[in-house]
C-alpha positions in Angstrom: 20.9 2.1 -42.4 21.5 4.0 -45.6 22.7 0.8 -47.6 19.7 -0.9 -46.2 17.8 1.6 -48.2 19.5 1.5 -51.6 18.9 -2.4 -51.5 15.2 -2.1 -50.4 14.9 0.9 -52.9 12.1 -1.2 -54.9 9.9 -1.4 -51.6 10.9 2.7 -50.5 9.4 3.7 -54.5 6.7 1.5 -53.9 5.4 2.8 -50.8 6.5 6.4 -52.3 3.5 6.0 -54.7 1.2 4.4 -52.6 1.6 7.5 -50.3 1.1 9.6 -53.2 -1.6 7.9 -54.1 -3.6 10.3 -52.0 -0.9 12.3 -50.2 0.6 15.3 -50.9 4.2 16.4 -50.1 3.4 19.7 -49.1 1.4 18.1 -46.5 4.3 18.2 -43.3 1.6 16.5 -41.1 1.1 13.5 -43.3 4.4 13.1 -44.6 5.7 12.7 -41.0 2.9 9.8 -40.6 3.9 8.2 -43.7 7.1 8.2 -42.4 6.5 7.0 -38.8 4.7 4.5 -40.6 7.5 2.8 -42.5 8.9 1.7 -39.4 6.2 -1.4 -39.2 7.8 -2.2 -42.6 11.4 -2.7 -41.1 12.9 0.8 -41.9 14.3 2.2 -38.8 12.6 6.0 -39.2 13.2 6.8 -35.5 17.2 7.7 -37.1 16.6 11.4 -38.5 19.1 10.5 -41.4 17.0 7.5 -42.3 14.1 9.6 -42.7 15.9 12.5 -44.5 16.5 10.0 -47.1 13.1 8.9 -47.5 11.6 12.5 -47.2 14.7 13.0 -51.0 13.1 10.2 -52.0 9.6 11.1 -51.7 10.0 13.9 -53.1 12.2 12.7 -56.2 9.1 10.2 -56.7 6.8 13.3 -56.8 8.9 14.9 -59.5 9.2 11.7 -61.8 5.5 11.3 -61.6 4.5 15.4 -63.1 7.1 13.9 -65.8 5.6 10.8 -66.3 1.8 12.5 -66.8 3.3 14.6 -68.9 5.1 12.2 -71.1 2.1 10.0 -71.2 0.3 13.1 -72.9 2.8 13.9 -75.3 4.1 11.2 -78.3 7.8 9.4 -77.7 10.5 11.6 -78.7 13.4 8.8 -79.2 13.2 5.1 -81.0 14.0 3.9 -77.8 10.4 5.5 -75.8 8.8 3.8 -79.0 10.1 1.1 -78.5 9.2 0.2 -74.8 5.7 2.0 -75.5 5.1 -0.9 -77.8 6.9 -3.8 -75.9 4.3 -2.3 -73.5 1.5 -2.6 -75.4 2.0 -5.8 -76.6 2.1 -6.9 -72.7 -0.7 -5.4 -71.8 -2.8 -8.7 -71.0 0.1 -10.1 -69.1 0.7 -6.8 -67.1 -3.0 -7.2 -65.9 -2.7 -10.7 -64.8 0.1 -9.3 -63.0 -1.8 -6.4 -61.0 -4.5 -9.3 -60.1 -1.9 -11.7 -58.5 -0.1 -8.9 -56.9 -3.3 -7.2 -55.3 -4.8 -10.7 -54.2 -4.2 -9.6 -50.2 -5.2 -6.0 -50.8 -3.6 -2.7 -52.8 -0.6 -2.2 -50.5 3.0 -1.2 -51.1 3.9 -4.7 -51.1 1.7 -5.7 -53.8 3.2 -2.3 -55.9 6.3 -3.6 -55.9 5.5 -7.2 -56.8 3.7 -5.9 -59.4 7.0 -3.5 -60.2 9.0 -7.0 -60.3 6.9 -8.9 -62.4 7.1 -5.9 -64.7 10.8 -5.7 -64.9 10.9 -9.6 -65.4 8.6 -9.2 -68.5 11.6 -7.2 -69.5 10.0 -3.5 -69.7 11.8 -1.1 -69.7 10.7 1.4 -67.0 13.4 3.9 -67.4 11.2 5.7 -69.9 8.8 8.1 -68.5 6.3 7.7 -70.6 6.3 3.9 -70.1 6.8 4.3 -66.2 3.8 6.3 -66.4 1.7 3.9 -68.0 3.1 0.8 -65.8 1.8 3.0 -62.9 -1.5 4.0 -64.5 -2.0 0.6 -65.1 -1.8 -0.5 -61.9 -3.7 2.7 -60.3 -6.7 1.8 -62.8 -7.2 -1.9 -62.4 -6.8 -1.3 -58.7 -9.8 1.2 -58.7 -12.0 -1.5 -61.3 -11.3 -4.5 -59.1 -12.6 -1.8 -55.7 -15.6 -1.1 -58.0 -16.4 -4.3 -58.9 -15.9 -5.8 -55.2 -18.0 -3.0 -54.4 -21.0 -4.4 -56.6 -20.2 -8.1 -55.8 -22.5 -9.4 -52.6 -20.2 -11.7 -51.5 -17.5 -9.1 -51.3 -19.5 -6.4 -50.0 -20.6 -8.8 -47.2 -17.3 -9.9 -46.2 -15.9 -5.8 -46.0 -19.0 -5.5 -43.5 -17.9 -8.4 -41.2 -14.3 -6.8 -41.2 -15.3 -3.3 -40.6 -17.4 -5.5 -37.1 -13.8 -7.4 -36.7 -11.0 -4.7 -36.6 -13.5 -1.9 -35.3 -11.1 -0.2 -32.8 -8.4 -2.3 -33.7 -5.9 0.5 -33.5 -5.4 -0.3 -29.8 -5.2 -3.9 -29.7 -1.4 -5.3 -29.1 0.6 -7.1 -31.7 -0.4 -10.2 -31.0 -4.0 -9.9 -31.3 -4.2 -7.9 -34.5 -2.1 -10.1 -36.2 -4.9 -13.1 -35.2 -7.4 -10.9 -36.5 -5.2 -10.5 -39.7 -4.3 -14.0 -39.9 -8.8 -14.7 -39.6 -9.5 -11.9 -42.7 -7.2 -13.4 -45.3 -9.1 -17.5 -44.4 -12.3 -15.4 -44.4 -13.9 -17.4 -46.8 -12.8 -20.6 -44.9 -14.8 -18.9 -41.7 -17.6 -18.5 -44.3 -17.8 -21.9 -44.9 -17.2 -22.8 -40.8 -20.4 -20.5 -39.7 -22.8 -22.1 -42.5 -22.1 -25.3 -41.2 -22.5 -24.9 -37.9 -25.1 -22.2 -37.8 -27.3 -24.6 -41.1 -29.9 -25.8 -38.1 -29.6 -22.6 -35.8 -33.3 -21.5 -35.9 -33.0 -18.3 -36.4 -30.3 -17.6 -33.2 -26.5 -18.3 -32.1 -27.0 -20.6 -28.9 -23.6 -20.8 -26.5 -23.2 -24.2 -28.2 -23.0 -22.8 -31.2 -20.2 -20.5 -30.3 -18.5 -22.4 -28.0 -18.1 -24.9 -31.8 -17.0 -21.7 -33.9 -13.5 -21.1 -31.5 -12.9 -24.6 -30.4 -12.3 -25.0 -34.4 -10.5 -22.0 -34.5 -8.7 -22.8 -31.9 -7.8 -25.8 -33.2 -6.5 -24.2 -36.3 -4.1 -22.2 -33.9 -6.4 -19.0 -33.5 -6.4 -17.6 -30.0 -9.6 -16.8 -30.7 -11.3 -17.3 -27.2 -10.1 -14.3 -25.3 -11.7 -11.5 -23.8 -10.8 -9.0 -26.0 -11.1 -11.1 -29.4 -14.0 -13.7 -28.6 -16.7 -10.4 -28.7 -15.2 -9.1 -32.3 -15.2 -13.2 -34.1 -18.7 -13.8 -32.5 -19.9 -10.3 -34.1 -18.1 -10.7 -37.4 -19.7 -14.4 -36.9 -23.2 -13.2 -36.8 -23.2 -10.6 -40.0 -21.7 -13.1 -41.7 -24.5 -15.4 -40.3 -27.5 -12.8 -41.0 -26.5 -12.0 -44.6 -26.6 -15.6 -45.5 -29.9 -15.6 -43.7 -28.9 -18.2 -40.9 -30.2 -16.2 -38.2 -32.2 -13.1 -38.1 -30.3 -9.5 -38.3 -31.6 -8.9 -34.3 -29.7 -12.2 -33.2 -26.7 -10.7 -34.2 -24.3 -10.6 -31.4 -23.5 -7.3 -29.9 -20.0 -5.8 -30.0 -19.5 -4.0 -26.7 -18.6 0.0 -27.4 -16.2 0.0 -24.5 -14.2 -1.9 -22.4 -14.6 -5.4 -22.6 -14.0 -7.5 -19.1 -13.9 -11.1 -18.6 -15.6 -12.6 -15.7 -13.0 -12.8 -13.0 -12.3 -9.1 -13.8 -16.2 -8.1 -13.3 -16.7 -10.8 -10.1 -13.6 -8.0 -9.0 -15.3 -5.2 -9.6 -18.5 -6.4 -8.2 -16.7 -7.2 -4.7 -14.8 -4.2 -4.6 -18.5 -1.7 -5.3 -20.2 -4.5 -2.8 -17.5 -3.3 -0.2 -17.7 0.5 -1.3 -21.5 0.1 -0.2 -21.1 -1.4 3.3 -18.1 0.8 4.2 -20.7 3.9 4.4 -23.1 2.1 6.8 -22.8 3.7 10.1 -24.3 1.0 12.3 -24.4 -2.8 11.2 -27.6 -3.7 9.3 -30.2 -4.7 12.1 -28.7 -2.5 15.3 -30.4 1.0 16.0 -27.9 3.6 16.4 -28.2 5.9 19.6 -29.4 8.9 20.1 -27.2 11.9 20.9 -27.6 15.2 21.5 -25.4 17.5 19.1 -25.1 20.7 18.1 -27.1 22.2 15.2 -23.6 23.1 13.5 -22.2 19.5 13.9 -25.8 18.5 12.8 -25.3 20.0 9.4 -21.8 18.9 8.9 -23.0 15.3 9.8 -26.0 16.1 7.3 -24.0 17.1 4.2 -21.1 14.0 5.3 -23.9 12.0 4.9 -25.4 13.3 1.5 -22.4 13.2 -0.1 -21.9 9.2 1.2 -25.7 8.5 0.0 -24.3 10.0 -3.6 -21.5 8.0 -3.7 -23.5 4.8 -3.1 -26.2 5.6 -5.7 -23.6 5.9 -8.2 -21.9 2.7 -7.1 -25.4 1.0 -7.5 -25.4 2.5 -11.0 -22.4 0.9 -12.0 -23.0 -2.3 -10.5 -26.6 -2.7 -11.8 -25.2 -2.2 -15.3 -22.6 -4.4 -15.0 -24.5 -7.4 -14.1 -26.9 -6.0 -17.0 -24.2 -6.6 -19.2 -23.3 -10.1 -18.3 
């Protein structure tokens, strides 16, 4: 485990920074999530000894930074800091082009240590603090310009609303279904292009034959996209996309249920099993007059209050079922 993380020890700084980013080490809470976290990357962090030595390293990544700001404000002390400070420098263009290619997919701790590799190939040397710092600073900076820029671009500002629709909740979906999700953000352009052609004579509205086009194509480019759980999300990504190209007006825009989502079979269940609830609290089959017994006024009131408490029960069963066929 150990040697796995001395030969991943590029990736561990990496997602080090990116943690620090925003995190603090004297934050136990979210030091322990960061950690938990790494185990999606490969790192087994269920071992406690695993993340001991990630918790060292964290914190030795924390302490090179405070030295690196602090050489950054200061001027190089040896010929070799010159040195590097103007290899640097003179690589500045290139180490830009770098952060761009690295960050195409997103700023993750994948992209830092692309970015860290490229770097070392331009043949930086990073064992300087001050120049460390200023590879890092770099990257930090043009990662913020390229957020503010997307952040004034339409196109891109569009697209981050579609995906907030199309991993709303997402949390709790299994593996297999984020990672289609995933797999639809990075050819969102390509779904761009899908949903203008189909949706170029839609009249204002998404018809079922208009849908039922969007994920037979996806499906065809192997997205299990016609589910229960992901058809709602692509449909409602589908129509903001649709709406802020001005295909189809903003109230066409399909609905993305707040809670459970059920497929047909599942709701034909449901119905059957509320239809039965119903009829099991009849006391005499529907056209057949019950008799007339005499009882006792204390049996009376037991019946009475048996009785209110069936009639409640089959008024909320109503309730559920009337909103369920609302929703279909």
């Amino acid at each position: 485990d150990l040697e796995d993380l001395e030969r991943r020890d590029a990736e561990v700084e990496a997602a080090c920074r990116h943690f620090l980013s925003i995190g603090q080490v004297s934050d136990t809470a979210d030091v322990e999530a960061f950690l938990d976290s790494l185990s999606k990357e490969g790192f087994e962090t269920s071992r406690e000894h695993v993340r001991a030595a990630i918790r060292h390293r964290l914190l030795a990544v924390d302490q090179r930074r405070r030295s690196e700001e602090e050489a950054q404000r200061g001027r190089p002390t040896t010929w070799r800091a010159r040195e590097a400070l103007r290899t640097f420098e003179s690589l500045r263009p290139q180490l830009i082009e770098a952060v761009e290619e690295a960050t195409g997919e997103g700023d993750t701790p994948e992209a830092r240590s692309a970015y860290l590799r490229a770097v070392k190939g331009l043949g930086i040397d990073v064992g300087e603090a001050a120049v460390s710092g200023r590879v890092h600073a770099l990257y930090d900076l043009h990662v913020d310009l390229m957020a503010e820029r997307a952040s004034m671009d339409p196109v891109a500002a569009r697209r981050q609303r579609a995906l907030r629709v199309l991993f709303h909740g997402s949390v709790h979906m299994d593996l297999t279904d984020r990672r289609t999700l995933e797999r639809l953000e990075r050819g969102l352009p390509g779904f761009e292009d899908l949903i203008s052609a189909v949706l170029d004579d839609a009249d204002g509205r998404i018809e079922p034959a208009h849908e039922a086009l969007i994920l037979s194509y996806l499906e065809r480019r192997g997205l299990e996209a016609n589910t229960p759980e992901l058809r709602p999300r692509v449909m409602a990504c589908a129509g903001v996309l649709a709406a802020e190209m001005g295909l189809i007006s903003p109230s066409e825009i399909p609905r993305l249920a707040p809670g459970i989502v059920l497929s047909d079979d599942r709701i034909e269940e449901i119905v059957g099993e509320l239809k039965q609830l119903a009829a099991s609290f009849r006391s005499t089959p529907v056209g057949q007059t019950p008799e007339r017994t005499t009882e006792a006024p204390s049996e009376r009131d037991g019946r009475h209050r048996r009785v209110d408490g069936a009639r409640s029960m089959v008024d909320r069963a109503d309730d559920v079922l009337a909103r369920l066929l609302e929703e279909r």
